[in-house]
Backbone as ProteinMPNN parsed JSONL, in Angstrom:
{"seq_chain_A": "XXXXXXXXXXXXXXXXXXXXXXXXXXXXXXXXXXXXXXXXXXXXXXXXXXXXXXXXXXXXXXXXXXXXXXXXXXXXXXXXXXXXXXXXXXXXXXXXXXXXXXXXXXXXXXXXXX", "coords_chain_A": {"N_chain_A": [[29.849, 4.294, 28.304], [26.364, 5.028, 28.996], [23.76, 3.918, 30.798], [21.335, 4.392, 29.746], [22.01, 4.237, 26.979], [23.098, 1.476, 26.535], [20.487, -0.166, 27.424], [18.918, 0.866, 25.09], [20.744, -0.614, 22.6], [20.754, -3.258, 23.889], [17.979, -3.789, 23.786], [17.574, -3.477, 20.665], [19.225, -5.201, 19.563], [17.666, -7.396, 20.796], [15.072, -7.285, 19.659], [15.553, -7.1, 16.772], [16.718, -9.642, 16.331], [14.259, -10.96, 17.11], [12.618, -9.942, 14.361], [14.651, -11.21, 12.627], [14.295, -14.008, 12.947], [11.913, -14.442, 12.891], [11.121, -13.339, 10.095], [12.95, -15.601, 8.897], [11.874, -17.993, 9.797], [9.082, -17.754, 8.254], [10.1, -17.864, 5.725], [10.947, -20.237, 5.638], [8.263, -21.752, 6.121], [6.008, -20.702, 4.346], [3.647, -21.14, 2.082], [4.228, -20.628, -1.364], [6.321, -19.247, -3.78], [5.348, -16.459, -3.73], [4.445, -15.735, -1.399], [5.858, -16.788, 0.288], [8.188, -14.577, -0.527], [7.453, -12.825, 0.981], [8.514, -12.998, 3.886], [11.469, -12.294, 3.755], [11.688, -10.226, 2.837], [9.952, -8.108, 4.536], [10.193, -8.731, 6.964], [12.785, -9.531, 7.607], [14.62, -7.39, 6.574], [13.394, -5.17, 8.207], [14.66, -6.4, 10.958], [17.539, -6.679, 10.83], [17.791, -4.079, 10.32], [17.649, -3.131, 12.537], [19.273, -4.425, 13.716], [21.829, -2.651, 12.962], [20.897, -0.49, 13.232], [21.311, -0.516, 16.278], [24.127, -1.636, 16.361], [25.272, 1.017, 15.34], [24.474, 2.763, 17.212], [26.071, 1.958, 19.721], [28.769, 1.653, 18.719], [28.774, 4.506, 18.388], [28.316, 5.914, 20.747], [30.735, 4.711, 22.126], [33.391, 5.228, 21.107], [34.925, 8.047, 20.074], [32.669, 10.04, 20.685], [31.893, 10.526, 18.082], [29.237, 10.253, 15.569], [28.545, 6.918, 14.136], [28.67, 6.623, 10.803], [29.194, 4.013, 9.319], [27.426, 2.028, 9.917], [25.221, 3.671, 9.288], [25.141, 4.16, 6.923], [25.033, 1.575, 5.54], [22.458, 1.152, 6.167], [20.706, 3.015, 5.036], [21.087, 1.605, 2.553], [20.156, -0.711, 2.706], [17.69, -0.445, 3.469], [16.616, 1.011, 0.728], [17.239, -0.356, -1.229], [16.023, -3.36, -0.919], [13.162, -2.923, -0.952], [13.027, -2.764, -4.04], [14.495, -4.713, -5.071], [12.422, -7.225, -4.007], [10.293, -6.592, -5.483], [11.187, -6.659, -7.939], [12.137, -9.612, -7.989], [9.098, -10.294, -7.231], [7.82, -9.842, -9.821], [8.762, -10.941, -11.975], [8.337, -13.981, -11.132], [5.428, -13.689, -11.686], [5.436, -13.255, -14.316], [7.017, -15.282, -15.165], [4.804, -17.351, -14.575], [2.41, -16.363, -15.974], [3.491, -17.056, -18.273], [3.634, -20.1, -18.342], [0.761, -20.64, -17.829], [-0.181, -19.71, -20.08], [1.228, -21.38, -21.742], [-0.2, -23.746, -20.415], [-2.759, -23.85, -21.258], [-2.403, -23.215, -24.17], [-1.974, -25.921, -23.997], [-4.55, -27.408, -23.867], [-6.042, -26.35, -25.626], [-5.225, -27.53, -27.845], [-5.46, -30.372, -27.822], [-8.091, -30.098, -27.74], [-8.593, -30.014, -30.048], [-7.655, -32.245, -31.188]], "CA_chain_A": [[28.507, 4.085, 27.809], [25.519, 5.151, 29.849], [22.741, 2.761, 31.473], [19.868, 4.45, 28.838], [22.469, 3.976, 25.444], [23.044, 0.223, 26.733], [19.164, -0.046, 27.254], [18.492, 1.471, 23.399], [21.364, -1.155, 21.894], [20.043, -4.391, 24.29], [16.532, -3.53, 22.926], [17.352, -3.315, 19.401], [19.382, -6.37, 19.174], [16.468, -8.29, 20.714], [14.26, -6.556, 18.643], [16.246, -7.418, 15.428], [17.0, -11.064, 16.862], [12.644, -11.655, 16.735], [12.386, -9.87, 13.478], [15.063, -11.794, 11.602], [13.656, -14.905, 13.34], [9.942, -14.433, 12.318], [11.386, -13.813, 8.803], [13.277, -17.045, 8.378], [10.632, -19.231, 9.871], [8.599, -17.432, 7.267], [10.912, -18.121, 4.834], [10.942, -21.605, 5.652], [7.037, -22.737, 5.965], [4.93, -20.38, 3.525], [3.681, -22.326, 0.983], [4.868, -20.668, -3.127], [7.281, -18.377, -3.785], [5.206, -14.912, -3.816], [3.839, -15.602, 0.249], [7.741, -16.683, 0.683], [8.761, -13.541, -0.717], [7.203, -11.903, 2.209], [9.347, -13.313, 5.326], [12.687, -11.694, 3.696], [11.521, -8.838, 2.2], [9.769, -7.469, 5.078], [10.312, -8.529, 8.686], [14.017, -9.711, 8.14], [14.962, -6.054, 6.669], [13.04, -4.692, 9.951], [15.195, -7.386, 11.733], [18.798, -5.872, 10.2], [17.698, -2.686, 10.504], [17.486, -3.214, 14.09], [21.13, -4.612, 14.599], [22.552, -1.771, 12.37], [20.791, 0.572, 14.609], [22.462, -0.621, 17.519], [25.142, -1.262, 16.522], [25.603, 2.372, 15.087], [24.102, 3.544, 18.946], [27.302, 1.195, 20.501], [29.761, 2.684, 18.67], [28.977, 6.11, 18.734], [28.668, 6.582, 22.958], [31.538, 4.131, 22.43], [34.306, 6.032, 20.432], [35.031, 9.367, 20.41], [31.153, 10.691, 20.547], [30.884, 10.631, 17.021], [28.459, 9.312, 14.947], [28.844, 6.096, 13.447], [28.062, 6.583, 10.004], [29.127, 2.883, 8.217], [25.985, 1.646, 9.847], [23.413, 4.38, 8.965], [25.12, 3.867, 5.097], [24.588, 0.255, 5.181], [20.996, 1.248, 6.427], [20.066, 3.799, 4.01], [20.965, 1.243, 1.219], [19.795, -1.577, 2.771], [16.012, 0.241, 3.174], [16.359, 1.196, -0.208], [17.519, -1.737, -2.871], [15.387, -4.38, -0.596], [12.153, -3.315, -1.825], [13.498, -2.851, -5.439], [14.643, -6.308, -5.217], [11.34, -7.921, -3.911], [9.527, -6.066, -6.433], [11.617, -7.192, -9.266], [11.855, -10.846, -8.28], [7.643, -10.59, -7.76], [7.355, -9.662, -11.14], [9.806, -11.92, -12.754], [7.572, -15.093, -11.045], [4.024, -13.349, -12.113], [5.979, -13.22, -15.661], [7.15, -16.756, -15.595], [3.639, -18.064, -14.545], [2.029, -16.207, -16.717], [4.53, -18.176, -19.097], [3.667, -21.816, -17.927], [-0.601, -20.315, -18.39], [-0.356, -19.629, -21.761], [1.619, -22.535, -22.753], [-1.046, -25.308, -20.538], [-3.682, -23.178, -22.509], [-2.342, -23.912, -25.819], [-1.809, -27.516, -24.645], [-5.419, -28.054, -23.962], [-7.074, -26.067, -26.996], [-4.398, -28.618, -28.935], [-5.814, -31.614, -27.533], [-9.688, -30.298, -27.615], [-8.836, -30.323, -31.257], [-7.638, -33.541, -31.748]], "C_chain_A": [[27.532, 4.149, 28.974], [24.593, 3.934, 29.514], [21.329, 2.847, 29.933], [21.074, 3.696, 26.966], [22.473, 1.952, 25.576], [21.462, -0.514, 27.061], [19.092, -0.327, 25.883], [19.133, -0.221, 22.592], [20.634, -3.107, 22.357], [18.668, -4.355, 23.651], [16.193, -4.071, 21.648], [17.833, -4.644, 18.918], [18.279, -7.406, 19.463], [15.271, -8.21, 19.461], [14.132, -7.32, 16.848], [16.596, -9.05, 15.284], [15.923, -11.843, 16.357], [12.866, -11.172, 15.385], [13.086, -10.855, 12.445], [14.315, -13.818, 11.964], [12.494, -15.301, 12.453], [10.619, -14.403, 10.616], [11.746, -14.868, 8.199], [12.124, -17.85, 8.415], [9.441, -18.848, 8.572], [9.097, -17.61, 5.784], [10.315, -19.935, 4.329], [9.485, -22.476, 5.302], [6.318, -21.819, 4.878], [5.317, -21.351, 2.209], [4.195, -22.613, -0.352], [5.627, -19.606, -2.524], [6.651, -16.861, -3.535], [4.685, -14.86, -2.101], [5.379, -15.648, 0.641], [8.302, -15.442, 0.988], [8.741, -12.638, 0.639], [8.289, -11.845, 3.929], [10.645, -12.483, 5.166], [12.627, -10.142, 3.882], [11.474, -7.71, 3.222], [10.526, -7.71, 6.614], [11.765, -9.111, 8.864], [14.907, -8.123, 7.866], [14.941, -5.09, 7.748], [14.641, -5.456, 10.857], [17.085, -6.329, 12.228], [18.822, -5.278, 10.529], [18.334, -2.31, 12.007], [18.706, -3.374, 14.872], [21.795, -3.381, 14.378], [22.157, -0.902, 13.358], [21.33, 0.487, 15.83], [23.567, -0.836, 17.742], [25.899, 0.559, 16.137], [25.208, 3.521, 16.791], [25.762, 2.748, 19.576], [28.179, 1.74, 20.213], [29.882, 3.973, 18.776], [29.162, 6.836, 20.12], [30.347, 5.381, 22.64], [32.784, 4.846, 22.172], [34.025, 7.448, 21.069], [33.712, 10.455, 20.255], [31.403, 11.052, 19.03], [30.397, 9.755, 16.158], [29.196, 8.407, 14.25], [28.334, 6.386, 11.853], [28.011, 5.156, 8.578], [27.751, 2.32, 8.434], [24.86, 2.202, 9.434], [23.514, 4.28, 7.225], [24.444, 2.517, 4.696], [22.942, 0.298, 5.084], [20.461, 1.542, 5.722], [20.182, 2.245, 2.702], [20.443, -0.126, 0.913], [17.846, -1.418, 2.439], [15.312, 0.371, 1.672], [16.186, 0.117, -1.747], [16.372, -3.068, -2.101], [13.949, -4.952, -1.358], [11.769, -3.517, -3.117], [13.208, -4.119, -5.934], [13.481, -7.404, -4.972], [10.515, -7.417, -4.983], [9.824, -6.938, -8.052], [11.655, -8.653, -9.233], [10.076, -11.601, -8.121], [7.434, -10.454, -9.474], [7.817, -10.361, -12.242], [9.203, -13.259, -12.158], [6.523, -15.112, -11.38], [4.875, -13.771, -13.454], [6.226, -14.865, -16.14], [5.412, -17.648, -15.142], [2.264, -17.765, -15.242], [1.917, -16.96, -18.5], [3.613, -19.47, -19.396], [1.694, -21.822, -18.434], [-0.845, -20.582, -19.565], [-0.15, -21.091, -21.925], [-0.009, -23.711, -22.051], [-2.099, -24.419, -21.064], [-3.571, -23.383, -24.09], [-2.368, -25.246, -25.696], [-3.345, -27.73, -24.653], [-5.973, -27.574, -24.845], [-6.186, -27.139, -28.02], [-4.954, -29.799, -28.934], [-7.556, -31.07, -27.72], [-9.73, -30.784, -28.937], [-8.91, -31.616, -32.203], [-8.914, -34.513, -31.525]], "O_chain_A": [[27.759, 3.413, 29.935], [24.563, 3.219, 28.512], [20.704, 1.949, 29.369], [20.697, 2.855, 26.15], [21.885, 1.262, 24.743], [21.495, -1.718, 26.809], [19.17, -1.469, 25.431], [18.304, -0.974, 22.083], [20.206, -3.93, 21.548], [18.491, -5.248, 22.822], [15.218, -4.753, 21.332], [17.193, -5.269, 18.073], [17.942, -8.204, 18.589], [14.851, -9.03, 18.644], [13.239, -7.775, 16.133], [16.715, -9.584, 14.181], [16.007, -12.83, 15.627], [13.49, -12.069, 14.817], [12.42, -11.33, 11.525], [13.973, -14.593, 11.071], [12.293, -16.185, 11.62], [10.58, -15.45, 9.97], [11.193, -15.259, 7.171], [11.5, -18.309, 7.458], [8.97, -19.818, 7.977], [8.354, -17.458, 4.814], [9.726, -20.499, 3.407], [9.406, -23.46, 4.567], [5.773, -22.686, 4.195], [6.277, -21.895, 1.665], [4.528, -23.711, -0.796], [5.668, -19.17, -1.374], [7.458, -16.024, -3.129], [4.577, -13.724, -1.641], [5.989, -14.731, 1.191], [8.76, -15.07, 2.068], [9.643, -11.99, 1.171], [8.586, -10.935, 4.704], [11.069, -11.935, 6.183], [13.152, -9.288, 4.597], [12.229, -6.738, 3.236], [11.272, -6.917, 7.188], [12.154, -9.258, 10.023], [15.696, -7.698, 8.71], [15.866, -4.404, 8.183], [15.544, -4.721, 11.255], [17.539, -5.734, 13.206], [19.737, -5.143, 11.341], [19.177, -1.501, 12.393], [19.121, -2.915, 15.936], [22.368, -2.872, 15.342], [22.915, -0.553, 14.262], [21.808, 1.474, 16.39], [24.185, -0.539, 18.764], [26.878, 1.055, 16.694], [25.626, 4.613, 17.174], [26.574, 3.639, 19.83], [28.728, 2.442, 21.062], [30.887, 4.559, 19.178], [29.801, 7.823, 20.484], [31.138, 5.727, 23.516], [33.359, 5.132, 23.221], [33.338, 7.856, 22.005], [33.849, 11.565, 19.74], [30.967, 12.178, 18.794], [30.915, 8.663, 15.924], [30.277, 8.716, 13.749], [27.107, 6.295, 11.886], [27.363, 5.102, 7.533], [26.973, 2.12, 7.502], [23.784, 1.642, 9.225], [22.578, 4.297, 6.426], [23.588, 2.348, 3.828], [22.264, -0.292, 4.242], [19.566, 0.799, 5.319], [19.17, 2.012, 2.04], [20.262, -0.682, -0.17], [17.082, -1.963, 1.642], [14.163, 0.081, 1.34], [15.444, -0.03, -2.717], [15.877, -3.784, -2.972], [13.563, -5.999, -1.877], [10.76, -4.101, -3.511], [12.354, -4.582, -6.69], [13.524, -8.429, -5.652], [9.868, -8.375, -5.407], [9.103, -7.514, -8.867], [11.277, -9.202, -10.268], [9.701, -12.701, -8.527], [6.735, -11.254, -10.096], [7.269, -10.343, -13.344], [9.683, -14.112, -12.905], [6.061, -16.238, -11.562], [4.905, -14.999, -13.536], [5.78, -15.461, -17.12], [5.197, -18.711, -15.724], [1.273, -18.496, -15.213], [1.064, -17.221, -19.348], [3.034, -19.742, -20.448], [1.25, -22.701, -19.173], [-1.55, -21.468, -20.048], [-1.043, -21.9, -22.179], [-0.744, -24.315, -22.834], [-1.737, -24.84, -22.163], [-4.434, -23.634, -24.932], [-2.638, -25.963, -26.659], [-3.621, -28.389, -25.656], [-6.782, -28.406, -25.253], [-6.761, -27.464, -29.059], [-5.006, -30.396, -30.009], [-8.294, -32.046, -27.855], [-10.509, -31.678, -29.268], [-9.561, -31.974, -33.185], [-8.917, -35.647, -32.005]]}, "name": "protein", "num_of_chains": 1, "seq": "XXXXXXXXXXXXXXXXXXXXXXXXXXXXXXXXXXXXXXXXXXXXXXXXXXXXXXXXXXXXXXXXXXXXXXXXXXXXXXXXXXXXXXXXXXXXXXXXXXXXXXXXXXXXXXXXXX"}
């Protein structure tokens, strides 16, 4: 392994180290669930991304010069279903609070009546 591929891989794990970082702590303090959503979704995917990339740079100068390709699969499908998945569990908490609206809306036109 050359000086620049060990460079690229030290880099990326740091790299990927802050991103998944900044995501948790984001995880941890935003205040409801749709600001939450944000710490995973985005800057721990970045984060991942970041190991997978280096590790797919490590093994490939490492082995027999060729590409790694379990990491660039994991990558592709990680890139892909993440935002799916944030999408679908935003819309499934708009949906339920939409829910909880209605209903304290019927409770108070119930009670104006009484």
């Amino acid at each position: 392994m050359n000086a620049l591929s060990e460079a690229a891989v030290a880099a990326l794990i740091v790299l990927g180290a802050l991103f998944v970082l900044l995501g948790s702590i984001g995880l941890a303090r935003l205040p409801d669930f749709l600001t939450r959503l944000h710490g995973p979704t985005k800057a721990t995917t970045l984060g991942v991304g970041a190991l997978l990339l280096a590790s797919a740079i490590f093994f490939s100068s490492r082995e027999n010069g060729g590409i790694s390709l379990h990491e660039l699969a994991i990558l592709f499908f990680l890139f892909i279903t993440a935002p799916v998945t944030a999408h679908l569990l935003a819309k499934a908490a708009l949906h339920r609070q939409a829910r909880v609206d209605d209903r304290r809306r019927q409770g108070e036109e119930a009670s104006k009546e009484l």
